[in-house]
Steps between C-alpha positions, in 0.01 A plus 500: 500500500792772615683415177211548303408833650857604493527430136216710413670796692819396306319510179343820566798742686773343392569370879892387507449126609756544828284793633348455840103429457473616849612840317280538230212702612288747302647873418829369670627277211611657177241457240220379731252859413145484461504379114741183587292438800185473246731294208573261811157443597427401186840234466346379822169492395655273172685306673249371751215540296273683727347879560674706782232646704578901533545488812796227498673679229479842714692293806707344280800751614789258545653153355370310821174682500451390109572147622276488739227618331559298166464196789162601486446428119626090491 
């Protein structure tokens, strides 16, 4: 599940594979604005083939946070 998650963020921002996940967090990690946030919703929403509910996508503000909530979605 992490690895899928984190591949999506890799995908989407370009996330160096030896970065900390416990770093990446919304605003804080270069490239992760408001348009990449919306490109990885939909990578996520592809790669587990399901439909974020708004209000998981507006607390999706960090790696570990994403991975929780894409628990939600298997």
């Amino acid at each position: 599940m992490e690895e899928r998650v984190f591949s999506r963020f890799q995908s989407v921002m370009d996330i160096p594979p030896e970065m900390s996940k416990a770093e990446i967090i919304y605003n804080d990690t270069p490239g992760w604005d408001s348009v990449a946030h919306m490109t990885l919703i939909g990578a996520l929403e592809d790669e587990f083939d399901c439909m974020l509910e708004m209000d998981d996508i507006i607390e999706m503000s960090s790696f570990e946070m994403a991975v929780v909530i894409m628990n939600k979605y298997v």
